[in-house]
Every structure is written in C-alpha cells, then in structure tokens.
LOZAMI-301819 format. One record per residue (C-alpha): x negated, y, z; residue in one letter. Coordinates in steps of 0.2 Angstrom, whole numbers, plus 5000, padded with zeros to 4 digits. Layout:
N
XYZa/...
END
This chain:
253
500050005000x/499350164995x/499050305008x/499850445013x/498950615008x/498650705026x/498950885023x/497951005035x/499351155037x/498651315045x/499751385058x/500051535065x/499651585086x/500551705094x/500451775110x/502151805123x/502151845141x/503251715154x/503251785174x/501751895170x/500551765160x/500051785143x/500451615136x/499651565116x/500851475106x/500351385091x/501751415077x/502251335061x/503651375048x/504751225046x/504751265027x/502851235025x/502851055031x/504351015024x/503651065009x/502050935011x/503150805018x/504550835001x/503050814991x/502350644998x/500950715011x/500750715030x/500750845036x/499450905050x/499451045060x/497851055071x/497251185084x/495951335080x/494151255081x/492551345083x/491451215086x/490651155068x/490350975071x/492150975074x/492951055060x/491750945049x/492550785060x/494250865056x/494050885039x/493350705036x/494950655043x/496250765031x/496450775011x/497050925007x/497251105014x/498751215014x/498151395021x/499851495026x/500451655025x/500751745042x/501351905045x/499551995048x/498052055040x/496352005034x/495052125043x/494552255032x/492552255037x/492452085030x/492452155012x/491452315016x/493052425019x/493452555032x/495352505039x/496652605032x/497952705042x/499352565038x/498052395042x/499252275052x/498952165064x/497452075066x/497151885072x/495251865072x/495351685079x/496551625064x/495451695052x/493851635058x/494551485058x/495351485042x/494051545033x/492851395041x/494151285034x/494151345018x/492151345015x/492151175022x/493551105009x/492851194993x/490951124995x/491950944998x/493250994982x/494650944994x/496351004986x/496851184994x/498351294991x/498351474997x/500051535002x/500051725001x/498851795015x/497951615012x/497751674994x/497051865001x/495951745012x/495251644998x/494751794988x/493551885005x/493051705005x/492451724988x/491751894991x/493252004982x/494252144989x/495752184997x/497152324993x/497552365014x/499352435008x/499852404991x/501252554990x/499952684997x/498452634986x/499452564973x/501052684967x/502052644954x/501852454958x/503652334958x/504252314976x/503152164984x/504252155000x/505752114997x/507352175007x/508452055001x/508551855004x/506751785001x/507451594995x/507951704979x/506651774966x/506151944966x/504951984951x/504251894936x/502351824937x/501651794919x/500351634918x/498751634908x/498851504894x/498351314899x/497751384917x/498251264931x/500151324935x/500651344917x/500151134916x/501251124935x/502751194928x/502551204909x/502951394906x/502251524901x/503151634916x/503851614933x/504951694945x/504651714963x/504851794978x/503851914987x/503351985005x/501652065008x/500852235009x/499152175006x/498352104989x/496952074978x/495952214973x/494152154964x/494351984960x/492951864970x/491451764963x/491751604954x/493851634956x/495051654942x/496551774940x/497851664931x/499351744935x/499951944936x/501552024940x/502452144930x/501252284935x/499952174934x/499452134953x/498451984954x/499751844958x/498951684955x/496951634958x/496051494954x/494451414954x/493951344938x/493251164938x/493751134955x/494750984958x/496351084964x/495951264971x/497451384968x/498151514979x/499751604974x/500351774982x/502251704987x/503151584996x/503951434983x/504151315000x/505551445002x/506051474985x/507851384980x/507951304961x/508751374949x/508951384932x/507651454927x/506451374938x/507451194945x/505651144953x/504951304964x/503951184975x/502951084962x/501351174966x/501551074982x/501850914972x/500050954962x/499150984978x/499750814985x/499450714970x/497750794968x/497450754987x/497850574985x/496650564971x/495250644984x/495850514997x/495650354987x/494050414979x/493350454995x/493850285001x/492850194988x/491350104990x/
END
C-alpha cells in the first residue's frame, strides 16, 4: 500500500491573556488542512523550532511544505527596507521559523506551496523585495483585500504560457480571491513570476527546475468551484502528488 504524503502545514501563534497570564496558542485554519487531507496528504502541523538538528529531523520525517498565509507582515529589514508607516504586525518567531523551513525543503527539492504571505516569504527568501502597503506605494492598483465573501473570486490572474499552474489547471487565466496589503516588489534570485494580475502585481512565483516550488498570492483552499474554475484547490492536488513522488524516491534503496 502506497503512503500517505505528510504535509508539513505552518501555523500561526498567537498570544491571549487568561487571569493575567500571557498564554501562546498555536493556530491553524481548518481550510488549509482540509485542503492537504482533500487532496490525499497528511497533514502535519508542528511547533516553531530553533534548534537546527531538529528542524533537519523534522523535515526527514515530512514530504511536502505548505507555508500559510497569516494576518502579519514580513519584517522589512530583512530586504534592506526601512518600515513604512502602515507595516503590520510582526511575528519574528514564525518567520524565523518559516524561513528555516523553507531553506531546508528547497536544497532537499521537497514539494512547497506558498500561500499568500508564504509566497512574500519565499521571495526575502530568495533575496527579492517587498511592497509594505500595496495601495500607498502602489496607486491605481485593483483592490487586493477584498470586502466582500473571500470563497468567491475577486480579480483575474493571467498565467505565463506552459509555466507550472497553466499545466495544474489548463488555462491560460484564473480567478481568485484576494486579502493582503503586502506583495512582491523585485522579484528574488533564481524565482519565476508566472502569474500577474490585472495591474500586473506579481501573483504567482515559481522556481524553475525545482521539483514543485510555487507560491501564489491567494487563498484557493477557500475558493468555491465554479464555472469558470470547478477545481480552485488543484494546486494542492499538484503539491501532494509531487510529494508522493519525493516520498517513494526517498524511500528507495
């Protein structure tokens, strides 16, 4: 029997206050595993790491990477930039951590999919650049937050030719949803723009010749079908497949 692709999904940690005691809470939108487990994977959710032997011991034990979106932002000084007045929130642990993650998958060519901020993360990663607040430094750009119910589309993204999301869903253009403030400025070394919105924002990265290496600026774990697009989620169906294929080569002798 063939085995179950384990998914390492990122989660989010947040901080609340109970009888005068700061308590961390690990946290994880339902939609993002139920996307893995809809797919075919197993979905994993582990704690933030700092010690590197054990992020190489958790990484040897998973077969793909999912790094999620949150509502936050990447830390400005890590691509040379002074914050901007409208910078967010700031969660240096999670970003440590996913940014260890993500080195450690790319140099082993595990499967990863960057969700929105987990695509912003893959482009520091990669040396690129960050908008801070896309409608400040950006006017004239499409709405990319959204006001109205985020499992419905709100602009078009248009697909390079033959790149790796026009093979997922065999079109040349896609409809999503959208809910961030940051996004890709200057594009990082060795990464792809394969997809643009209508004003041409970077929607879609990729890392040619990787095995699977895509981020995408929206959420199609909570994107409904439709007509136009009956399978939002087979993005996740590529990463699991591509992590199986990572598994059972790793496994063999």
């Amino acid at each position: 029997m063939k085995k179950t692709p384990v998914i390492l999904v990122t989660p989010d940690v947040t901080v609340r206050m109970s009888i005068g005691v700061d308590y961390r809470f690990y946290e994880l939108k339902s939609a993002y595993a139920d996307a893995v487990l809809e797919a075919g994977g197993l979905p994993w959710i582990p704690p933030y790491l700092s010690s590197p032997a054990l992020v190489t011991e958790l990484l040897a034990r998973v077969d793909g990477v999912v790094l999620t979106g949150g509502d936050f932002d990447v830390d400005p000084r890590l691509f040379g930039a002074a914050p901007h007045q409208k910078l967010g929130t700031l969660k240096p642990d999670r970003t440590t951590f996913e940014m260890t993650i993500l080195r450690g998958a790319l140099a082993l060519d595990m499967p990863v999919l960057g969700i929105c901020g987990g695509m912003q993360l893959m482009n520091v990663e990669k040396g690129g650049t960050l908008f801070q607040d896309v409608p400040d430094e950006r006017p004239g750009s499409v709405l990319h937050s959204q006001k109205h119910d985020r499992r419905h589309p709100a602009h078009e993204v248009r697909l390079t030719a033959g790149c790796t999301l026009a093979r997922i869903y065999g079109q040349p253009t896609l409809r999503v949803n959208t809910s961030h403030h940051q996004a890709v400025r200057d594009v990082g070394t060795g990464l792809q723009a394969t997809g643009v919105s209508e004003d041409g924002l970077v929607e879609v990265l990729e890392v040619p010749g990787a095995r699977f290496a895509v981020g995408v600026q929206w959420h199609p774990e909570t994107l409904l079908p439709s007509e136009s697009d009956p399978r939002p989620r087979a993005v996740y169906s590529a990463l699991v497949e591509a992590a199986r294929a990572y598994g059972e080569n790793r496994r063999d002798p």
